[in-house]
C-alpha positions as CSV (number, residue, x, y, z in Angstrom):
1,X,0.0,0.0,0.0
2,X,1.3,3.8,-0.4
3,X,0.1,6.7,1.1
4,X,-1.7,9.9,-0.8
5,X,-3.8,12.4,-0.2
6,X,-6.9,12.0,-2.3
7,X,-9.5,15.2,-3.1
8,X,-13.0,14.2,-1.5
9,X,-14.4,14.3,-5.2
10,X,-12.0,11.6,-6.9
11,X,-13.3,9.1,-4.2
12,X,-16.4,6.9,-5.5
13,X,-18.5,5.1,-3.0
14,X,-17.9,0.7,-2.7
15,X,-20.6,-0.7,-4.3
16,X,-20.2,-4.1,-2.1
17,X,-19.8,-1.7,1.3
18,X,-20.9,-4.9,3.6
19,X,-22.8,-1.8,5.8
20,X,-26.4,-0.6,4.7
21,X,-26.9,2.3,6.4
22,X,-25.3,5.2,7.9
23,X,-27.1,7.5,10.6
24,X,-27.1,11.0,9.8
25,X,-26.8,12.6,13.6
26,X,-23.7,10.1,13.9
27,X,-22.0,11.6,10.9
28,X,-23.1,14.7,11.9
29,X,-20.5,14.6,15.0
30,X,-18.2,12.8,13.3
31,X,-18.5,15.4,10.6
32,X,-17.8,18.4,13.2
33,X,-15.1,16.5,14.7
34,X,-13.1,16.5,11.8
35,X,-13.8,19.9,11.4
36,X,-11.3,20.5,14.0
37,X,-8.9,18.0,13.6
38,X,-9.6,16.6,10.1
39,X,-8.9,13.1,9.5
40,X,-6.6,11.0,11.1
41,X,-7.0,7.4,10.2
42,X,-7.0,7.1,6.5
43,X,-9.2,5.2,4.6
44,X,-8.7,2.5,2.5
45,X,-8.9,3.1,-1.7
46,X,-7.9,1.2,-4.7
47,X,-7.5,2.8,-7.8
48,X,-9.4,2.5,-10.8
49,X,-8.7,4.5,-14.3
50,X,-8.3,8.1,-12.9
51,X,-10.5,7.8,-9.7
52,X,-10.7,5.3,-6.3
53,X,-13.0,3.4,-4.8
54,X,-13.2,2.6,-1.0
55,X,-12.5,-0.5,0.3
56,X,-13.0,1.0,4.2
57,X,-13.5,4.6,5.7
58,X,-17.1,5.2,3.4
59,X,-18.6,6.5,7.1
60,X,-14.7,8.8,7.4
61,X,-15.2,9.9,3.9
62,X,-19.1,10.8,3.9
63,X,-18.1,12.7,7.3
64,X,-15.5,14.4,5.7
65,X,-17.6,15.4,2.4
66,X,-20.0,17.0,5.4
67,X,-17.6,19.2,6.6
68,X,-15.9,20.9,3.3
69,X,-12.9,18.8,3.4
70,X,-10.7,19.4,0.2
71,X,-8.6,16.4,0.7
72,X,-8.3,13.4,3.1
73,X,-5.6,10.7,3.6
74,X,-6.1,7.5,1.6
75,X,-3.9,4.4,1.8
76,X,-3.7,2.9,-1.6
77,X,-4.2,-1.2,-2.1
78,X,-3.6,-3.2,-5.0
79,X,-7.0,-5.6,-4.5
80,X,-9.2,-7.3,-7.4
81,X,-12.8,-6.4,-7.6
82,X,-13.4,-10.0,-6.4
83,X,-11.8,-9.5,-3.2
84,X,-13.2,-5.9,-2.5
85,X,-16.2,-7.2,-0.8
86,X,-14.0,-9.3,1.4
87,X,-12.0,-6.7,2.4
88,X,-14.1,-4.5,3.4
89,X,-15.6,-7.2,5.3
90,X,-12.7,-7.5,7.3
91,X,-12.0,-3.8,7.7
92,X,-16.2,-3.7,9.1
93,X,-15.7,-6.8,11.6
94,X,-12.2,-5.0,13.3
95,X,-13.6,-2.4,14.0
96,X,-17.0,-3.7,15.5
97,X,-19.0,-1.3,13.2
98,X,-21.4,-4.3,11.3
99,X,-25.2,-5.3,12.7
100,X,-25.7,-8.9,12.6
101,X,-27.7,-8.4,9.6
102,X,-25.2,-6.4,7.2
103,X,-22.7,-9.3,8.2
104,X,-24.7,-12.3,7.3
105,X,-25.5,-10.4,4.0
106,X,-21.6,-10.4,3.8
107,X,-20.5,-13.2,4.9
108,X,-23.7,-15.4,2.7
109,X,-22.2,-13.3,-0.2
110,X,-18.6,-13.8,-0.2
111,X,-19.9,-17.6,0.3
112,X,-22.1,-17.1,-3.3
113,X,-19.1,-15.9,-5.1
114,X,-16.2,-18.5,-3.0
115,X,-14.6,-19.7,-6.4
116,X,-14.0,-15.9,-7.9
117,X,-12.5,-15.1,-4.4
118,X,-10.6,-18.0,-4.2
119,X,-11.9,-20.3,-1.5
120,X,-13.7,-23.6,-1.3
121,X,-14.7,-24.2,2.0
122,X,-16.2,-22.0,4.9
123,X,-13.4,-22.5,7.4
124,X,-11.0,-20.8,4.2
125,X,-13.5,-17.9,5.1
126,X,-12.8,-17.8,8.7
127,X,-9.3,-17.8,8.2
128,X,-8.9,-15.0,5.9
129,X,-11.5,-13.1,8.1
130,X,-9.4,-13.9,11.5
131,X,-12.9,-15.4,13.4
132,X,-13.8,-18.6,14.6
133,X,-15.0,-21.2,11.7
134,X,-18.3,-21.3,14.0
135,X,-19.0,-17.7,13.3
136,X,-19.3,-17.9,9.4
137,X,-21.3,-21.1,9.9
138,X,-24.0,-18.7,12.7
139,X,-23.9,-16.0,9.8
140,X,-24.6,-18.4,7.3
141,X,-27.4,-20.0,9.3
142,X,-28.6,-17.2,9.9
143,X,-29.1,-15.7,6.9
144,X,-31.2,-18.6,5.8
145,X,-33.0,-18.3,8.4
146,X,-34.9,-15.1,8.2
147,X,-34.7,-15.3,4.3
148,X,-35.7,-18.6,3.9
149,X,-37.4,-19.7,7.1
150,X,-39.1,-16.2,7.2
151,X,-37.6,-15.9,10.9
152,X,-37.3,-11.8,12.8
153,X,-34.7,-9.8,11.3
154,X,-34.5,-7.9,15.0
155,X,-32.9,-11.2,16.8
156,X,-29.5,-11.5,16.7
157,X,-27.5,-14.3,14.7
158,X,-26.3,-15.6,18.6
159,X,-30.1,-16.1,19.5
160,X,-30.6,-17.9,16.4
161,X,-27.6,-20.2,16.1
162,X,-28.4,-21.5,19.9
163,X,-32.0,-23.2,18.4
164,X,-29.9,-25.0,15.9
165,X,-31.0,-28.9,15.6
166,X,-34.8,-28.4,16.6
167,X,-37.4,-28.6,14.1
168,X,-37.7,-25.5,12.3
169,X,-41.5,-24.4,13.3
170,X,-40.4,-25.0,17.0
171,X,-36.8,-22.8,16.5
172,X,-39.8,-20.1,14.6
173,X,-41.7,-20.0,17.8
174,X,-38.5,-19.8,20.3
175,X,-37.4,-16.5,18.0
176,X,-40.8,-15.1,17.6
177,X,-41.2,-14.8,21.5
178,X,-37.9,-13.2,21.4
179,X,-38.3,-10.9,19.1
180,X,-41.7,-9.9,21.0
181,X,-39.7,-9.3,24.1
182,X,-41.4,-12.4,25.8
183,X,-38.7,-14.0,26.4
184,X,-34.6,-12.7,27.0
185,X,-32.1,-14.1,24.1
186,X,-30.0,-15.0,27.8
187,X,-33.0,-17.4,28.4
188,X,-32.8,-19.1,25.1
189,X,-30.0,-21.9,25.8
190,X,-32.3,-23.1,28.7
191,X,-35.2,-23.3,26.6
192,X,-33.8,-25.2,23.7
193,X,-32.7,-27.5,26.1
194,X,-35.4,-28.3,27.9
195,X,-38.0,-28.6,24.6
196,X,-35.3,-31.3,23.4
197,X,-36.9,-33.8,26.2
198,X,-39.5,-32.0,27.8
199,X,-43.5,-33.6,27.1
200,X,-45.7,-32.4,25.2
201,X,-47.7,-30.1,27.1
202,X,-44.7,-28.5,29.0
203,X,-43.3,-27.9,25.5
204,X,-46.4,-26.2,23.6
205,X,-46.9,-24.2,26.9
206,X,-43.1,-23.0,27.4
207,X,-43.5,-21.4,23.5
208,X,-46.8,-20.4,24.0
209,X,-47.0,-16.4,24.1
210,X,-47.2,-14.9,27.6
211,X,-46.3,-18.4,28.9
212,X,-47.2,-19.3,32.8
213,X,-44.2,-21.3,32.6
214,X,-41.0,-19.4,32.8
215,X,-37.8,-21.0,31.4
216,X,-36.5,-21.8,34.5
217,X,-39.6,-23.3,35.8
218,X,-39.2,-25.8,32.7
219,X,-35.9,-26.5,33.5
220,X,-36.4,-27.7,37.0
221,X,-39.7,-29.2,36.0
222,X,-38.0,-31.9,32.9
223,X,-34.4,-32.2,34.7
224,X,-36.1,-33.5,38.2
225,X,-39.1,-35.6,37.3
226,X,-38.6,-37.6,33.9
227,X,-42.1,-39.4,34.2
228,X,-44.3,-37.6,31.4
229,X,-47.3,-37.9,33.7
230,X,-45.5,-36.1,36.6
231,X,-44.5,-33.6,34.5
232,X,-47.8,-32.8,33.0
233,X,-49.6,-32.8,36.8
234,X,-47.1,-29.8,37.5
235,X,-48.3,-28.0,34.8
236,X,-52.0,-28.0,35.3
237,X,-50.6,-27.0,39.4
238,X,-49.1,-23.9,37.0
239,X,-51.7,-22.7,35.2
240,X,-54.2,-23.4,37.7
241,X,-52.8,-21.9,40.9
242,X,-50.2,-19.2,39.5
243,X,-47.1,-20.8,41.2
244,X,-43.7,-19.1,41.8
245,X,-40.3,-20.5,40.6
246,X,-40.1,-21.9,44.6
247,X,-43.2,-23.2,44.6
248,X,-42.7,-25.2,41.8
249,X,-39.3,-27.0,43.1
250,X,-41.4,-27.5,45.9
251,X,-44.1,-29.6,44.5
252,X,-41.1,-31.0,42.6
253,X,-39.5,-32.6,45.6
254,X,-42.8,-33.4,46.8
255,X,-43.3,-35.9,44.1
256,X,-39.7,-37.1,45.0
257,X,-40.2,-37.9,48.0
258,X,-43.6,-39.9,47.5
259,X,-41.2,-42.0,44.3
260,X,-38.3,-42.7,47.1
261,X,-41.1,-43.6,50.0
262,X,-41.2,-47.5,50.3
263,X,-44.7,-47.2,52.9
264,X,-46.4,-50.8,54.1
265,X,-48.3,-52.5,51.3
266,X,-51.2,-54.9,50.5
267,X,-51.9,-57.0,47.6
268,X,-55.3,-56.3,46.4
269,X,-57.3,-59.1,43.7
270,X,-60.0,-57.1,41.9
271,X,-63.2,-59.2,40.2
272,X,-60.5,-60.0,37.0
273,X,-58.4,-61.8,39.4
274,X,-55.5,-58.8,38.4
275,X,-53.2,-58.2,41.6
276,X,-52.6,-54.6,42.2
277,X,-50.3,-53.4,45.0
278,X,-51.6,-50.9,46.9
279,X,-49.2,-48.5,49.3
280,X,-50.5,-45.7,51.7
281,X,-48.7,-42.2,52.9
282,X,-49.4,-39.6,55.1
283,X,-49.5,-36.4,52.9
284,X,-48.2,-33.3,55.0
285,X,-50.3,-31.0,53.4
286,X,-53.7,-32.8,53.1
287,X,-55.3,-36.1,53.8
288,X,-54.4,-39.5,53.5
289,X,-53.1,-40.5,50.0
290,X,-52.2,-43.4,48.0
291,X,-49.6,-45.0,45.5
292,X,-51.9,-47.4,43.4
293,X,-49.3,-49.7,41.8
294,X,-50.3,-51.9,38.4
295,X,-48.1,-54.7,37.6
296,X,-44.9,-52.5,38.5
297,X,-45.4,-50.3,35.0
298,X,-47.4,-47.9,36.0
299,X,-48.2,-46.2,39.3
300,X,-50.5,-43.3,40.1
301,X,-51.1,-40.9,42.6
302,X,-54.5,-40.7,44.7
């Protein structure tokens, strides 16, 4: 690269500039701060015929066009058009100044056009960028997931990647509620975990909008009691009494301790001549219940 000092009006625009937008109020003040003390970093150009095109610094050079600037300092690269994109790609994700969208657009368009820039696989991508392999993999996820699954463009590509490996109208509802604010993107690993093994009803009710069931409650519920049948009695207990996070590892280790108690028995033959076992337990916080037990399959609570 060499160093030159460029008029403002021999500079062209990138037409593969990775970002989309650029806020007037923050040129603005970057515009009356180089007023004062004109530009220090200089941006990236390459040349083409008698003019340049910007590889990075379009937000530098729009400021600078603001304030009256005559010239500005440009670094000159040597760089194909096939590798502009890339490049400014990389000059974006340095300095932190991409959204999630503009770098899946990237990141899924270098990935289009991979033989004219030279690379076959994804990791290639990485490598050149300076990121993680996983990274170009989230983008590219990503981006087919709000443009082909018609998932929210206001979640980030983090909330999205963590729902990877569920089926696709279940990962829809976990971003939906998201992007609603009805449930925190922090909350998200917890709840793809538990809809992995969680029954049924605790899994329609856990993406349901303005769910009695918080994450958390989920979690405690399908981690501690992996009978289906227990799981399902503590969430009717949910909806129908309103329970706190506390009450509900309550009544978890409630139904523990009725699974671990081993209480005197008796063998009862019905008219079929079928043996049921029936157990008895005090109940601390009612009457008398019992553990009705058939043929040691299936057991249920009375």
């Amino acid at each position: 690269m060499k160093f030159k000092m460029i008029s403002v009006d021999e500079i062209q625009p990138n037409p593969f500039q990775p970002r989309e937008k650029f806020e007037k109020e923050s040129l603005k003040e970057l515009a009356d701060s180089v007023k004062d003390v004109s530009i220090i970093q200089p941006i990236i150009v390459r040349q083409q015929g008698f003019t340049y095109q910007i590889i990075a610094g379009e937000r530098r050079w729009r400021a600078a066009k603001m304030a009256a600037l005559k010239k500005i300092p440009c670094m000159i690269k040597e760089i194909t058009e096939e590798r502009v994109l890339l490049e400014s790609l990389i000059e974006n994700l340095h300095r932190k100044d991409l959204t999630d969208i503009e770098r899946e657009n990237a990141i899924h368009e270098i990935w289009l056009n991979r033989a004219e820039v030279g690379f076959k696989h994804k990791y290639e991508i990485a490598q050149a960028m300076g990121i993680h392999p996983s990274r170009v993999e989230d983008d590219l996820e990503a981006w087919e997931a709000r443009h082909e699954k018609g998932m929210s463009l206001s979640v980030s590509t983090r909330t999205i990647a963590r729902t990877r490996g569920l089926d696709t109208e279940v990962r829809k509802g976990i971003v939906k509620k998201v992007a609603e604010g009805d449930l925190k993107a922090s909350e998200v690993d917890v709840v793809a975990k538990v809809v992995r093994k969680a029954s049924e009803p605790i899994k329609k009710e856990l993406l349901r909008q303005e769910s009695k069931i918080t994450p958390r409650m989920a979690e405690i519920i399908v981690s501690k009691l992996p009978k289906k049948d227990d799981q399902e009695a503590i969430v009717k207990a949910v909806k129908r009494n309103m329970l706190t996070e506390d009450e509900v590892e309550e009544h978890v280790r409630e139904i523990q301790k009725t699974r671990q108690v081993e209480p005197p028995s008796v063998e009862v033959r019905d008219k079929e001549d079928t043996i049921h076992v029936v157990s008895e337990y005090d109940c601390p916080h009612c009457r008398r219940h019992y553990v009705i037990k058939c043929d040691g399959e299936h057991d249920w609570l009375e």
